[in-house]
FIGUSE-132652 format. One line per field, with one value per residue (C-alpha): residue in one letter; residue number from 1; z, y, x. Coordinates in steps of 0.25 Angstrom, whole numbers, plus 5000, padded with zeros to 4 digits. Example, Ala and Ser with C-alpha at 12.3 -4.5 7.8 and 13.67 -1.06 7.14 Angstrom:
// FIGUSE-132652
type	[a,s]
seq	[1,2]
zz	[5031,5029]
yy	[4982,4996]
xx	[5049,5055]
END
This chain:
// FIGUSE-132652
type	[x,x,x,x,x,x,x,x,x,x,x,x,x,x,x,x,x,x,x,x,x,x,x,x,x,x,x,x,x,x,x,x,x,x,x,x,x,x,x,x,x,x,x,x,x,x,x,x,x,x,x,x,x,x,x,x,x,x,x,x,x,x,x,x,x,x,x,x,x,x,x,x,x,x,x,x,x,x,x,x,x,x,x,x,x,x,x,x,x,x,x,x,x,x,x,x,x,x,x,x,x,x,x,x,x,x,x,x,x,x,x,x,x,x,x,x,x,x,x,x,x,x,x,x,x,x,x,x,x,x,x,x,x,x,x,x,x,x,x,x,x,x,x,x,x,x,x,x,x,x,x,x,x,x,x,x,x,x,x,x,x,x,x,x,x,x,x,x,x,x,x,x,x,x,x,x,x,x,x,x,x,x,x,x,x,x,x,x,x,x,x,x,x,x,x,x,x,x,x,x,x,x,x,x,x,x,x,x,x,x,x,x,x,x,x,x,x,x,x,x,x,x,x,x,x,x,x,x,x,x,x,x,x,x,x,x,x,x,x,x,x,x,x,x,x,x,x,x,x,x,x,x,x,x,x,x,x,x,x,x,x,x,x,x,x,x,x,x,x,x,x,x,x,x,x,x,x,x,x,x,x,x,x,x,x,x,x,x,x,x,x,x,x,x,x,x,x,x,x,x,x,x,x,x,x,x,x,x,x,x,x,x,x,x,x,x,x,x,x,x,x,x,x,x,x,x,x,x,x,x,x,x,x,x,x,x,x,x,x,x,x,x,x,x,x,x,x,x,x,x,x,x,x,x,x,x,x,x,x,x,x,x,x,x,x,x,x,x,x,x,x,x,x,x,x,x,x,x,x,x,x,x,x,x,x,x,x,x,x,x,x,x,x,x,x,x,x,x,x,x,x,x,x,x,x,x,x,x,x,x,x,x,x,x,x,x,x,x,x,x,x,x,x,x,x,x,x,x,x,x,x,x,x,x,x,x,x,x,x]
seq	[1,2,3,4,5,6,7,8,9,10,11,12,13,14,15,16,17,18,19,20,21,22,23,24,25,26,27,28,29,30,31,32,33,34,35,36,37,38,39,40,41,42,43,44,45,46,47,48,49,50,51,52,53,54,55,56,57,58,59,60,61,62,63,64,65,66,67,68,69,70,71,72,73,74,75,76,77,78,79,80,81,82,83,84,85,86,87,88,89,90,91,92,93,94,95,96,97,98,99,100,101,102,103,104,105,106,107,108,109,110,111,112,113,114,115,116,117,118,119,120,121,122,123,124,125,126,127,128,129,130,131,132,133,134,135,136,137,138,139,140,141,142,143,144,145,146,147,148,149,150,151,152,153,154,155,156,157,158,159,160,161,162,163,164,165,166,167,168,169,170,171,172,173,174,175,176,177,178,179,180,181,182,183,184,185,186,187,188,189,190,191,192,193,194,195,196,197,198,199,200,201,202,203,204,205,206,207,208,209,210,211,212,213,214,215,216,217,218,219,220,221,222,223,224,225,226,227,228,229,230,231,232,233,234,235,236,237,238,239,240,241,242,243,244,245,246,247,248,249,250,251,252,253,254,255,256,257,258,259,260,261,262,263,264,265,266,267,268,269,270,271,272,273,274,275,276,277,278,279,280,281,282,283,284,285,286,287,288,289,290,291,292,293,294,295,296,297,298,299,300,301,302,303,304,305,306,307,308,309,310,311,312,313,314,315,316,317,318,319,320,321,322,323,324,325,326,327,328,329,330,331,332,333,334,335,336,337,338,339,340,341,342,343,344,345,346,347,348,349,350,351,352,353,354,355,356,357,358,359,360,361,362,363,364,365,366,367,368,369,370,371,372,373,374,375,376,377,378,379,380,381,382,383,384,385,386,387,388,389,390,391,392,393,394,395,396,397,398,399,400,401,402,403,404,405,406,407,408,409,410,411,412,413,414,415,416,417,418,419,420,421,422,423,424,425,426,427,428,429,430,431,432,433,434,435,436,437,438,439]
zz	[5035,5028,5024,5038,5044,5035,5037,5052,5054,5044,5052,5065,5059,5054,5057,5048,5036,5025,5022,5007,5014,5025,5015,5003,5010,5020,5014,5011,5024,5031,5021,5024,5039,5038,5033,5042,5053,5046,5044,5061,5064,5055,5061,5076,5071,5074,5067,5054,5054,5052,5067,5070,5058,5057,5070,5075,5062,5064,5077,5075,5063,5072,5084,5074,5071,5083,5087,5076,5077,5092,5090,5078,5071,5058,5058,5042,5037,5023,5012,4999,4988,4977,4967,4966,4961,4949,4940,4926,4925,4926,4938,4935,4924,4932,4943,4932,4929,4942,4945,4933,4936,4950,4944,4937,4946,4954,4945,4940,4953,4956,4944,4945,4955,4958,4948,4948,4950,4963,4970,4965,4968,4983,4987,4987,4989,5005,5009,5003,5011,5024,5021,5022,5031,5042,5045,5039,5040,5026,5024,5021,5010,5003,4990,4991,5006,5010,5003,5013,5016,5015,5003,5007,5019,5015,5006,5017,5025,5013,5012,5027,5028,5016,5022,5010,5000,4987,4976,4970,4985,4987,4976,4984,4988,4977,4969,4986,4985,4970,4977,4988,4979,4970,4981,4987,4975,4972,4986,4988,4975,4978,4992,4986,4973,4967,4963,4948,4951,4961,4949,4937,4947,4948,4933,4931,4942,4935,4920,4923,4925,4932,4945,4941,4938,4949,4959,4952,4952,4970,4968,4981,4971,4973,4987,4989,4979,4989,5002,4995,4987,5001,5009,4999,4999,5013,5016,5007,5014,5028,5025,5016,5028,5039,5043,5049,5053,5038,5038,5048,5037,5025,5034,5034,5020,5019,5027,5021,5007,5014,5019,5005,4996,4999,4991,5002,5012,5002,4998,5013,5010,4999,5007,5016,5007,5001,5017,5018,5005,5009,5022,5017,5006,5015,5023,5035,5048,5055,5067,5068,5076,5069,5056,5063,5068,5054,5047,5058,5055,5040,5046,5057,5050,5040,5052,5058,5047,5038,5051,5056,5040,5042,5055,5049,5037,5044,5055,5042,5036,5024,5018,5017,5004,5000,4994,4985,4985,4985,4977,4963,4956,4953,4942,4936,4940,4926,4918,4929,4929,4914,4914,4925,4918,4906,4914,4921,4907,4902,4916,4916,4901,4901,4898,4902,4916,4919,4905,4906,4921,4918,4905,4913,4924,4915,4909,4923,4928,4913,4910,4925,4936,4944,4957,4959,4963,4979,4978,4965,4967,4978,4971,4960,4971,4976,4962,4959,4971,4968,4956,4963,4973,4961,4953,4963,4969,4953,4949,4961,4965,4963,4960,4946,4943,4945,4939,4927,4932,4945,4941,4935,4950,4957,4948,4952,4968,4966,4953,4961,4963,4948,4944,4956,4950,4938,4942,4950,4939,4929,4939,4944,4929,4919,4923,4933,4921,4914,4925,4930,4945,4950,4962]
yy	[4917,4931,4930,4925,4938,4949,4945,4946,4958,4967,4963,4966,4978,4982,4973,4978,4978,4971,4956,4960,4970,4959,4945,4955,4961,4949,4942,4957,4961,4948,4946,4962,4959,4944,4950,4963,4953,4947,4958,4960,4949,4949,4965,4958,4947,4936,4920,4922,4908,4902,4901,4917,4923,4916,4911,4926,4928,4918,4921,4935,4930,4921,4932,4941,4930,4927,4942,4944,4931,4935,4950,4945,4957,4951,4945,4944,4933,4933,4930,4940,4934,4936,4931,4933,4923,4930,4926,4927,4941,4950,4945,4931,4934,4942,4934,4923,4935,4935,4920,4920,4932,4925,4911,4918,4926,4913,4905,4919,4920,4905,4902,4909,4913,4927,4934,4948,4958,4965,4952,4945,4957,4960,4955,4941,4941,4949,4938,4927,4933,4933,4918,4912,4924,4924,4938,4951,4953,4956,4965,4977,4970,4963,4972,4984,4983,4996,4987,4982,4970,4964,4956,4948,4945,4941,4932,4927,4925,4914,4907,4906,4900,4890,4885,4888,4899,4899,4908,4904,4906,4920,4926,4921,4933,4944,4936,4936,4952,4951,4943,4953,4964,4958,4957,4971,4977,4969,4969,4983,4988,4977,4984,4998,4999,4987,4972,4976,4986,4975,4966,4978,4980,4966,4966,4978,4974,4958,4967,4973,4964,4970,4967,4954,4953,4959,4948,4936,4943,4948,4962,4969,4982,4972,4970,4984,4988,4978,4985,4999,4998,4990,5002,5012,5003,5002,5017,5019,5010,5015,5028,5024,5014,5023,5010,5016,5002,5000,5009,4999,4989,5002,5007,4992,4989,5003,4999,4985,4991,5000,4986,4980,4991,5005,5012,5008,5018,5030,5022,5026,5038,5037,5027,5040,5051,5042,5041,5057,5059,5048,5054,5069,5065,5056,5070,5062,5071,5064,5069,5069,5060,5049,5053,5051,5038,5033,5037,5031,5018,5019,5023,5013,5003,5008,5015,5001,4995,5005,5008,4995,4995,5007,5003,4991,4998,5008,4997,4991,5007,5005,5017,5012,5020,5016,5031,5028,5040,5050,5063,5064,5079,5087,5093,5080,5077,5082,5072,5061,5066,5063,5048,5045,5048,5040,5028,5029,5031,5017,5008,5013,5011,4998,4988,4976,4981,4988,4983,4996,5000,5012,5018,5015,5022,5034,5033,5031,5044,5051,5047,5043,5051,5043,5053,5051,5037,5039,5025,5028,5042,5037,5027,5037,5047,5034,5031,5045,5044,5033,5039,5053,5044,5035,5046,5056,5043,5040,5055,5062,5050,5041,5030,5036,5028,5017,5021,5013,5000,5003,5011,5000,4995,5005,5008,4992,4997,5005,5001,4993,5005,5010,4996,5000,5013,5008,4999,5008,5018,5008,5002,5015,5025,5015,5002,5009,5017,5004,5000,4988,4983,4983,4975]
xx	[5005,5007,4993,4988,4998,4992,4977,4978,4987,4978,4966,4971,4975,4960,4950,4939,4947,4941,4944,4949,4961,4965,4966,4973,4982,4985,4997,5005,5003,5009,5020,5024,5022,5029,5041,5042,5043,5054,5062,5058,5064,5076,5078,5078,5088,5078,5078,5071,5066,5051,5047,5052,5045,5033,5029,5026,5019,5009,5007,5003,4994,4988,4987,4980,4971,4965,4963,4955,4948,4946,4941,4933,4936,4931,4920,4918,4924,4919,4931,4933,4925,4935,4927,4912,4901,4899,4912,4906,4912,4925,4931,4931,4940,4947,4949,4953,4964,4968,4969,4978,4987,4988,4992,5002,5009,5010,5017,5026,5030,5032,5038,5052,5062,5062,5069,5064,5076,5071,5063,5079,5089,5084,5070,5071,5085,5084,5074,5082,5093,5085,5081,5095,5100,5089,5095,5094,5107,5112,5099,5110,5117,5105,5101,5092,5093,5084,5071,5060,5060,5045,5046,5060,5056,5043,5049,5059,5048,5041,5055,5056,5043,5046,5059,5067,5072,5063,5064,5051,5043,5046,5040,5027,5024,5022,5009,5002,5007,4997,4987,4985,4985,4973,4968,4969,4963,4952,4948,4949,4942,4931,4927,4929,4924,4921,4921,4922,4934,4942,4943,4946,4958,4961,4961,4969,4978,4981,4982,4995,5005,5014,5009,5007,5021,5028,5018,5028,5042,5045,5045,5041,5032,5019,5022,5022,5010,5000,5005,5003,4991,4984,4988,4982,4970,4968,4970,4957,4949,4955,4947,4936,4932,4937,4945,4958,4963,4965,4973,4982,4984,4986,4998,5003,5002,5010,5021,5023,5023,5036,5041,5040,5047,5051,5041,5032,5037,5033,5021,5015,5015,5004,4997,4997,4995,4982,4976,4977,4971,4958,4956,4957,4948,4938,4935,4937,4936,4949,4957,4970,4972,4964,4972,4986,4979,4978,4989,4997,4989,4994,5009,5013,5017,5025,5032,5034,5038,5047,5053,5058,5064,5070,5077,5081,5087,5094,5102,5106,5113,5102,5094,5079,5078,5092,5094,5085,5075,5087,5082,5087,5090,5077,5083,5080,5066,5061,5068,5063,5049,5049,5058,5046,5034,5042,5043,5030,5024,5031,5028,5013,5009,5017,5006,5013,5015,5000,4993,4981,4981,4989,4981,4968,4973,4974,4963,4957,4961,4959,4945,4937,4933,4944,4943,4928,4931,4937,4946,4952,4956,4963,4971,4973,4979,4987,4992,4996,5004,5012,5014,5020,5029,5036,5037,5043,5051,5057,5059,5065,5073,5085,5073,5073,5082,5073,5062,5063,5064,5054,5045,5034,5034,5032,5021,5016,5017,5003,4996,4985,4982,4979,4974,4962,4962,4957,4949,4940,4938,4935,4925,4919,4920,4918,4912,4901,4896,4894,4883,4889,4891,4905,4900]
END
């Protein structure tokens, strides 16, 4: 159902967008919508049983369906050949790679309860206390009660469905949330640049371990890196294909990445930020009016969604950011600003967590022509913002604390990002001056 949700609402929402964007990102956006309407029916105080959740579900899947069908609005129906006919070369071992990464991930994640500290302390738990209350009504006494709530009530939802509580089930989720994001990059570099770049990506992507780690133990950072990267994505090919409705499905990936962690709400803002530089840079004559019609369309609904949260927060007397981002002493910012580039120095160059990604991403930007490349200068402008916004976040805030123990996942919320990065450059500086074909 979450699947059959997210491929109907995101072509309703752009019709023409490519087959690749609506099958990737199908199951995110209908286990962010899934539990939104959740959390809409516990605010309204409704039954939280399987007939009043699901039955308006399927029955706007289902409406969305037969519009489409009716207004034949895609009429090619041809399937993303993941795997081409020629498999005696790079990709079939990759694809081997990723079969066994997969198979692995399944079993992690299968294999155990869920033990990880933050999926234990508060993710898991508030939609384990949903399931036996059927209520929202200790929300304000359940830990880290400011958090959004899209991962527990998605996995409230997963046990309402199987008729029981399992421990094992609701770890579901986090190796889909992988799956997607394979599946975003690989698509994405395979209509934009090359086949030969979507699978160095995939390569570089199933190397560092990190991400394959956090897609077997509930943490919401991989969630938040599908939604966020997606937008980022889609906001490019908004303007390179002057599809504005894509920017209809970037503005909801936004808001659900705000309705999965907190992050997300800052997040917009690059999303933002990164639009303004592509339409500056496009030297698009645009009107006014046409760019408000557009940044509205990246805005609404994060306004819908981070609204109704803040509403909620605020009947229950909660802070949405908890005191968390209170500014720290200036005078102290020196000494922070050196503690950071420390820790940063340690969680990039760690191999175990990223293997090469980061010393190629140096040696990306040291030795090739990164900027001539349009794609990956904009990831490398997107990169350098994340950058700024976790640095200022750790160094001028009480999160400094933190930044020890956090720092290598927040890194993991946009390193899709470099792993494309890398993959571009390598395919368009190094393997393009060998003569091969990238096709």
């Amino acid at each position: 159902m979450p699947f059959f949700l997210g491929h109907e609402v995101i072509a309703a929402l752009s019709p023409q967008s490519r087959p690749a964007w609506r099958y990737s990102l199908a199951f995110c956006v209908g286990a962010g919508l899934i539990s939104f309407w959740v959390f809409v029916l516990g605010v309204m105080r409704l039954p939280l049983t399987v007939m009043v959740v699901n039955i308006p579900i399927f029955g706007a899947a289902i409406w969305l369906f037969i519009l489409r069908e009716l207004k034949k609005c895609i009429k090619d129906r041809n399937r993303i050949q993941w795997l081409g006919r020629r498999v005696l070369d790079f990709r079939f071992w990759i694809s081997i790679s990723v079969f066994l990464n997969m198979l692995f991930i399944f079993v992690a994640a299968y294999a155990f309860q869920t033990y990880a500290w933050d999926s234990l302390s508060y993710i898991a738990f508030q939609a384990k206390v949903v399931f036996f209350e059927r209520s929202f009504q200790y929300g304000h006494g359940l830990p880290h009660p400011s958090a959004p709530l899209g991962i527990p009530l998605f996995q409230f939802w997963l046990n309402l469905n199987l008729g029981y509580w399992s421990d094992y089930f609701i770890q579901l989720p986090f190796p889909m949330f992988f799956i997607s994001l394979l599946a975003v990059v690989w698509s994405f570099l395979k209509e934009h640049v090359s086949s030969r770049a979507a699978w160095i990506a995939l390569f570089l992507m199933l190397c560092a371990n990190l991400p394959v780690y956090h897609a077997t133990i509930g943490y919401a950072d991989l969630p938040l890196s599908v939604y966020i990267c997606s937008a980022i994505l889609l906001v490019f090919e908004s303007v390179k294909i002057q599809d504005e409705r894509l920017l209809l499905i970037a503005g909801l990936c936004a808001a659900l990445g705000a309705w999965t962690k907190l992050e997300g709400v800052v997040f917009l803002l690059i999303v933002y930020c990164l639009y303004v530089f592509l339409v500056w840079r496009s030297q698009e004559s645009m009107r006014m009016g046409k760019f408000l019609k557009r940044t509205m369309f990246l805005g609404v609904f994060f306004v819908l969604v981070f609204g109704v949260h803040w509403i909620y927060k605020q009947r229950l007397g909660l802070l949405i950011f908890a005191d968390r981002f209170r500014m720290l002493d200036l005078n102290e910012a020196v000494v922070r600003f050196k503690s950071f580039l420390l820790a940063a120095a340690q969680s990039l160059f760690y191999l175990v967590n990223w293997n090469v990604n980061w010393f190629l991403w140096i040696a990306v930007i040291v030795l090739t022509p990164f900027y001539k490349n349009r794609l990956s200068g904009y990831l490398f402008i997107g990169i350098s913002l994340f950058w700024l916004a976790w640095s200022g976040c750790f160094i001028l805030t009480n999160n400094f604390q933190y930044m020890t123990g956090v720092l290598s996942r927040a890194v993991l919320q946009f390193f899709p990002l470099v792993a494309m990065m890398n993959a571009i450059c390598l395919d368009a500086f190094i393997f393009e001056k060998t003569g091969r074909n990238g096709k």
